[in-house]
C-alpha positions, 0 to 999 in steps of 0.5 A: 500500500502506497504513503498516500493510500495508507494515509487516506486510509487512516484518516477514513478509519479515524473519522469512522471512528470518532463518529462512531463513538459519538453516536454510542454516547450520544445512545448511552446517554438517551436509554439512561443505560449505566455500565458499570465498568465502563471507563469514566471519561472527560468531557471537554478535554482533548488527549494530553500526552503523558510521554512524548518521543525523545530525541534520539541517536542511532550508535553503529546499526542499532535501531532506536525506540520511540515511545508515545503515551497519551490519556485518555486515548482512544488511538494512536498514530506516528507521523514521520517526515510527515507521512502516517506510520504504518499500523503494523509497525506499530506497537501499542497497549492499553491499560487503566491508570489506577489514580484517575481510572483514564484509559491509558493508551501507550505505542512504540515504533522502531527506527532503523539507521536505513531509514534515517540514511535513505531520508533527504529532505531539508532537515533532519529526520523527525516523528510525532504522535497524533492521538485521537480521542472523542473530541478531537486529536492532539500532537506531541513534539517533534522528535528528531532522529540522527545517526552518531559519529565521532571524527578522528582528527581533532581539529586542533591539538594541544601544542607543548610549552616551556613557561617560567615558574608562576607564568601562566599556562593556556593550552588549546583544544577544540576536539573532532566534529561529532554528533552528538557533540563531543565533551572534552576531558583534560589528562595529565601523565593519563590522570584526569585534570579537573578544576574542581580540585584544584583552583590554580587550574580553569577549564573553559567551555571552549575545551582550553586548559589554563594553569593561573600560575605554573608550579613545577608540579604541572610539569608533565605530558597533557592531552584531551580527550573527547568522547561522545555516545560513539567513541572517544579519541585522544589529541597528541601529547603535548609536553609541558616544562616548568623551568626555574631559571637559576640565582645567585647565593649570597657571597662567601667571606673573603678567603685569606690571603693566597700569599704569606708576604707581600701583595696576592690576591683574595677571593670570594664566590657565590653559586647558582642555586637560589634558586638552582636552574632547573628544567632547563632554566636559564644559568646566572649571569655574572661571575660567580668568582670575585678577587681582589689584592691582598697585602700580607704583611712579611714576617720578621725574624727576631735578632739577638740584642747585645750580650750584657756585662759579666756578673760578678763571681758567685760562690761557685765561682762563675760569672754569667750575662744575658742577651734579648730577642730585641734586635728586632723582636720577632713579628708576623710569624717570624723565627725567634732567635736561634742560640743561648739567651744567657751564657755563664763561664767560671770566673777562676780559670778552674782554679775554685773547686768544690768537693761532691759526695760520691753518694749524691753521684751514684744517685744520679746516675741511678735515676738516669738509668732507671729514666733510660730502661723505662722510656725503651720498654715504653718505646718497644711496647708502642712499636708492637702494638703498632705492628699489631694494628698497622693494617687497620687500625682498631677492631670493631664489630659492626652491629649497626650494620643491619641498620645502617651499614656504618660503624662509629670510632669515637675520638675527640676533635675541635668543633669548627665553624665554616664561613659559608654556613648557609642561614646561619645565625650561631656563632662557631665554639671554638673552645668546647671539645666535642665526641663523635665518630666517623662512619665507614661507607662500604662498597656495595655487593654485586649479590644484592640491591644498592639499599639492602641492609648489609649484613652483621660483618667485622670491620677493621677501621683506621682512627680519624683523628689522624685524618682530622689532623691532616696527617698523611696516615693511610685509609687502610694501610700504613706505609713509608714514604712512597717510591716515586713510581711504581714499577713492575714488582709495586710497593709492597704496601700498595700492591700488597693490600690492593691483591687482598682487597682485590681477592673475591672483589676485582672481577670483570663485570659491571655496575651494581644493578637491579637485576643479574641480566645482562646488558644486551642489544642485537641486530640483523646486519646485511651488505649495507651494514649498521650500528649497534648501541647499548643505551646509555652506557657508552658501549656501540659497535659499527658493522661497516659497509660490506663487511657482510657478504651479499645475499647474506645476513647476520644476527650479531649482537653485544652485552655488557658482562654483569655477571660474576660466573667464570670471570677471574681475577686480574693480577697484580695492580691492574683494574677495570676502566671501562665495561667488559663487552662481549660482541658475537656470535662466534664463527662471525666471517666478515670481509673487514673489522668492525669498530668497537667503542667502550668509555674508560675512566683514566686519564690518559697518560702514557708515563703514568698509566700502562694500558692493555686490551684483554680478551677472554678466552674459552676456559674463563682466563683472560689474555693479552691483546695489545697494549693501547700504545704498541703498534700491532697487526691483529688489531687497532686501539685508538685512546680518546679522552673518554673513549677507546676505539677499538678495530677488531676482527675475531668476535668474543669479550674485551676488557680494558685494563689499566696499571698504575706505573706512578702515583700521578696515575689519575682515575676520574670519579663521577659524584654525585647526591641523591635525596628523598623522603624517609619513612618518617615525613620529618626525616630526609636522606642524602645518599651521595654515590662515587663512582668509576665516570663511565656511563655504563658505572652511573646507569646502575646508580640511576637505576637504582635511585629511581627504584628509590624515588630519590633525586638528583639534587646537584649536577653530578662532577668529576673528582680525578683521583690519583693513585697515591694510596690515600683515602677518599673522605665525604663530609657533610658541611653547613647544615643549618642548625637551628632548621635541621639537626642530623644524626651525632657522630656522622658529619664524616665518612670514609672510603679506602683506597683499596675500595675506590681504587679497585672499585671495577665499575661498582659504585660505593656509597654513603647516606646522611640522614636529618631530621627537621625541627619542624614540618614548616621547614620547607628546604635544604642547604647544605654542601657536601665535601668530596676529597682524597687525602693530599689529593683533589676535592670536590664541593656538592651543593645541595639546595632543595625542596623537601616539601613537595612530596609529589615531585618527580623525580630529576632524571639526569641520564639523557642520551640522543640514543637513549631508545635506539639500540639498532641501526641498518643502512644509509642511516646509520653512517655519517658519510653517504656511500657514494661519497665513501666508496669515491674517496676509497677508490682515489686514496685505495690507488698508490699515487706517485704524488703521495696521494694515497690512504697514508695522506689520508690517515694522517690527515684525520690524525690516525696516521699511528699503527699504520701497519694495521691498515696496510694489511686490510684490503681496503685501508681507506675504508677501514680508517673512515669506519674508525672516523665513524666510530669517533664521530658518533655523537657529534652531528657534522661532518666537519673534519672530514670536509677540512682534512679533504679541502687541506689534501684538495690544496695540496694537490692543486699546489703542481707544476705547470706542466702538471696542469696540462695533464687530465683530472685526476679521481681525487678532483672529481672527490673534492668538486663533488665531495667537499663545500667545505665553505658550508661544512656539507657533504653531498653525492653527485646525482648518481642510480645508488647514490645516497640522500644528500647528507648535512652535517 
């Protein structure tokens, strides 16, 4: 039945209807017949609707009801898009409202998403009710009816920030179109963000996000996030720095003058931690060191006054006379005079004699006797006891281990104030002697985590108070004056307690970390080649362009050795400077040497250190390689500052070792203070960490502290330290007495040098633990002294928050590669293959001009060992891989451009005659190669050539 028919049809059966109900009451009410169960109805009202259709949405193909209920009613019809609904779609019942006893009529039509999609007309799709009743009809309202989507771009995303702190932060967002329309949510760090619980924070009706004053709290990763009946979409992230830029403490007192006598200079210094940048904020501007000159006044020795004139002769027959320390007195730290102030002489040329009791001279000399066996008895039990303690010092059993890893030595020292006590409103008691103790901080153990409560241990202990003195007494050693240089049999003393140190500790692995695995990154190289990073640690390996064969691939891979199984002792003198490496798989065949780099610790000092490239072999020992300063055939080592270079074609696992040969053998140390929130909310922990500087050293300390949740409260520094047998001390300095007070007896703590020394990539350790008066105190000053016994020093200064317990925590350890860990390709190499494979091909040919790999090399200044790349088949390929390795952080390729142009001028500087003879193929590499003027290496246009390159 056609729309049309159906209508017509409906409203015949209506005014059928209404007729008829007329003439029924009309009958009814003619006879007087009553029905007692008839429904009562109202005369004189039309139907009202007691529920009219709602507008609704249709989500995915799901059909939507619309409902009609009306009183009283005798029918009801929908009307959609302004035709009748057909009867047989729809669904009614009828029933009696018990509180007015009305006839009830309700009816129900489905609405499909077909039906909506196949309507066009000028608005949307809509249905009403129209309901009949003896009166007349009525009309509900209009219902429309819309299919629910949600886009998926957002119109506008939120962008990422850096404000200053207490600036203020607007981020924007209008969110993808949508019906209905979508309602918008704030996430930071995927936590809701909701102005209702915090006032600093307003979110607009127009979906923007604004911070009023930005606290370091609101820094993180912010996105929006809308959603509606059909789904909800998420913006990108935009990240959100709150930075501090950085000012100046107050000025120190003016430091003494540097020299005893005459004109030097004075100085003062301020640091940049009030506040300290962070985040990225700007550094102070100014000097943070000012000098001025100084007269110190020159000491003056005292001279001897004229002797005054002789006595007269006494009754022992002697005459005496005088003189004074007057001719000048002595001032300003001069010597006093040097000699007899009196002088006597017998007045009778030994003439007067007295007569002496023989008895009085055998008393005499039994006194002095007696005086003489005593203080050598005295002087023999000194020397014993001494012997007896001369390793260590005292015996202590530790059972405050469990507790705190430290054991006490009481002694007795002179409390002393500090001119640069931060806030400091009491003056220092110079005269009050005070008891305290000094704590031993205790190399961490490789078998636990870096916190875990050490175990009950016997601990032998030097007495501070020699070290409070200044007195070059050994950390764990005594010994005589030391050789100025260590030969190959060392000292006793220093090799001596370095090899019992050394025994079950000095093994080749790494730092101390959160877990036994390995340290491990692999790749699948082909033809092309690639790179292989350990994050983090300073450890990659360069697989060169075509040291895999075509057609072929490999899946090689390089660990870091962390573990203790089947690692041996060194010998001797030697420790660890870097990481062990292991790279493989074994059996690897390749056509040249890959480039291994790994960060050491020394500092590079052909005199004073002897530097050797071990390799373990298939039974645990390890073997010589080369020495890093000997020329060898099998392999190359090229020492940088902070990184060894290795060249090296038999796969397996390498260490870097190195040997003291005198004390000026210098190690660095990297230091570095952490902090955090005990148990308690009025305590506080400075956890301060020496360590070997490599990166791979200072993973695990990163690692470990944030498990912890601690933070990174001062940039870590650098403290060489040298092999001169002397401890290292961490004192805790101008903690502000009246806001903190930190436990008695532990302002100072010590390593020894075996354990510093010997330290093989593990880091030590110590904390200090205060505690605030009150929990207003909201910060933390205070500095921390690092330095080795007649040695170097360092000064941490640590200024910080400790109320905010919400912090994040700082993290320092950030490196460009920090995520990439494999590289394959054009895009692992600074050098674009063209332009590699025109240089090897012009410097591979023997030139009678000089113009060879050789030029080359020393031009790049790798013209050492020259030997080790004579035997190779391409040696200019193997000196750009090892360029390449040297030059993996750095982003330009400008020494390469330089040393080109400079063998470019070279070459142009020929004869005349010469000039007539034909381009040569290094012309070719200079026009094509080199823009030297731009620092840029590009390809000429060329089937395999690769992208053009900037550095």
């Amino acid at each position: 039945m056609g729309a049309l028919t159906k209508g017509r049809y409906l409203s015949v059966m209506g005014l059928l209807l209404l007729v008829y109900c007329t003439v029924s009451v009309i009958c009814k009410g003619a006879t007087g017949d009553a029905q007692p169960d008839a429904l009562p109805s109202v005369q004189g009202t039309l139907p009202h609707f007691i529920q009219e259709p709602e507008d609704a949405y249709i989500v995915k193909s799901n059909p939507i009801k619309l409902r009609c209920r009306a009183a009283p009613a005798l029918q009801i019809f929908f009307k959609c898009n302004g035709e009748w609904v057909h009867q047989n779609e729809h669904i009614s019942q009828e029933y009696k409202d018990l509180n007015t006893g009305l006839k009830v009529r309700e009816v129900m039509i489905n609405v499909s998403r077909q039906q909506v999609e196949d309507f066009h007309g000028p608005e949307d799709y809509w249905c009403l009710c129209v309901a009949w009743s003896h009166l007349g009809t009525s009309k509900s309202r209009k219902a429309t009816v819309r299919i629910a989507y949600l886009r998926k771009n957002f119109e506008q995303d939120p962008q990422g920030k850096e404000v200053p702190i207490n600036g203020m932060i607007v981020l924007h967002c209008r969110p993808p179109e949508g019906v209905p329309v979508a309602e918008v949510e704030w996430l930071k760090n995927e936590e809701p963000v909701s102005s209702l619980t915090d006032d600093n924070i307003d979110t607009r009706a127009d979906h923007n996000l604004i911070i009023n004053e930005a606290r370091l709290s609101d820094s993180g990763n912010y996105s929006c996030l809308a959603s509606n009946i059909v789904a909800k979409r998420r913006s990108a992230t935009a990240t959100v720095i709150v930075f501090v830029n950085g000012g100046w403490s107050l000025w120190t007192e003016w430091s003494p003058c540097n020299v005893p006598c005459g004109r030097g200079v004075q100085k003062r210094s301020r640091t940049c931690t009030n506040p300290a940048p962070l985040n990225g904020g700007a550094f102070c501007e100014g000097m943070s060191v000012q000098k001025i000159t100084c007269n110190a006044l020159c000491p003056i020795d005292g001279g001897w006054d004229e002797w005054s004139e002789w006595t007269v002769c006494s009754s022992q027959c002697e005459k005496q006379r005088s003189r004074g320390c007057n001719s000048p007195a002595p001032r300003h730290r001069g010597k006093t005079c040097e000699g007899n102030s009196e002088a006597t002489e017998n007045c009778t040329d030994g003439l007067c004699t007295q007569s002496m009791d023989s008895s009085n001279d055998v008393a005499l000399y039994s006194g002095l006797g007696a005086g003489i066996i005593a203080v050598a008895i005295l002087v023999v039990a000194v020397m014993l006891y001494r012997k007896n303690h001369s390793e260590y010092g005292v015996d202590v059993i530790d059972s405050s281990a469990l507790t705190g890893g430290f054991q006490s030595f009481n002694f007795k020292t002179t409390r002393q104030g500090n001119p640069l006590l931060l806030n400091s409103s009491m003056q220092p008691d110079l005269t009050v002697g005070r008891t305290y103790s000094t704590p031993l901080c205790f190399q961490d153990s490789a078998d636990k985590e870096l916190f875990d409560p050490l175990p009950d241990i016997k601990v032998k202990v030097q007495s501070s108070f020699m070290v409070s003195l200044g007195v070059a007494e050994r950390a764990e050693f005594h010994a005589k004056a030391p050789a100025e240089t260590f030969p190959r049999d060392l000292s006793r003393d220093y090799c001596g307690s370095v090899d019992r140190r050394k025994k079950g500790l000095l093994t080749l692995n790494g730092p101390l970390s959160t877990s036994k695995e390995q340290l491990r990154t692999t790749g699948v190289f082909g033809h092309p080649g690639g790179r292989l990073v350990v994050p983090n640690t300073g450890v990659s390996l360069l697989v060169p362009h075509g040291a895999v064969a075509e057609n072929m691939s490999w899946e090689m891979y390089m660990v870091i050795n962390q573990g203790e199984a089947s690692v041996q002792t060194l010998e001797g003198c030697e420790i660890l400077l870097g990481p062990e490496v292991t790279y493989g798989p074994p059996g690897l065949d390749l056509f040249c040497p890959v480039a291994m780099t790994i960060a050491h610790c020394a500092e590079m000092d052909a005199e004073n250190w002897n530097i050797q490239l071990k390799r373990r072999t298939q039974d645990s020992k390890w073997e010589d390689v080369m020495s890093v300063e000997d020329e060898s055939t099998s392999c190359y080592c090229l020492m940088d500052s902070a990184s060894c270079h290795l060249l090296l074609d038999q796969p397996g696992s390498y260490a870097l070792v190195g040997e003291p040969l005198t004390q000026a053998a210098v190690k660095r140390l990297k230091l570095a203070v952490f902090g955090s929130m005990e148990a308690s909310s009025m305590s506080y922990s400075l956890r301060v960490y020496c360590v070997d500087d490599t990166p791979h050293a200072f993973q695990g300390v990163v690692a470990a502290e944030k498990i912890r949740g601690g933070q990174l409260l001062e940039e870590p520094k650098m403290l060489p330290f040298r092999a001169n047998t002397f401890s290292l001390q961490v004192s805790i300095q101008d903690v502000p007495q009246f806001l903190w007070s930190i436990k008695p007896f532990t302002t100072c703590q010590e390593f020894s040098f075996p354990q510093v020394w010997c330290s093989n990539q593990q880091p030590l350790h110590c904390a200090f633990s205060l505690e605030r008066y009150s929990p207003a105190t909201a910060q933390l000053s205070c500095k921390i002294s690092v330095r080795q016994v007649k040695g170097h020093e360092q000064i941490l200064q640590v200024y910080t928050a400790v109320a905010e317990t919400e912090k994040d925590s700082v993290p320092f350890f950030m490196q460009t590669d920090c995520t990439i860990t494999s590289q394959t390709g054009p895009k692992a190499f600074k050098i674009p293959l063209s332009i590699r494979q025109r240089i090897c091909a012009t410097f591979d040919t023997a030139n009678a001009k000089g113009k060879d790999w050789q030029l080359l090399a020393q031009k790049l200044h790798l013209d050492r060992n020259l030997g080790y790349f004579a035997k190779q088949r391409s040696p200019s390929a193997v000196i750009l891989s090892l360029w390449e390795a040297r030059h993996q952080d750095t982003a330009d390729l400008d020494s390469l451009a330089s040393a080109l142009e400079e063998i470019g001028k070279i070459h142009s500087k020929i004869s005349p005659k010469e000039q007539d003879e034909p381009e040569s193929d290094f012309n070719h590499i200079e026009a094509g190669a080199v823009l030297c003027g731009t620092g840029k290496l590009t390809s000429h246009k060329t089937e395999d050539a690769a992208p053009e390159y900037t550095g």
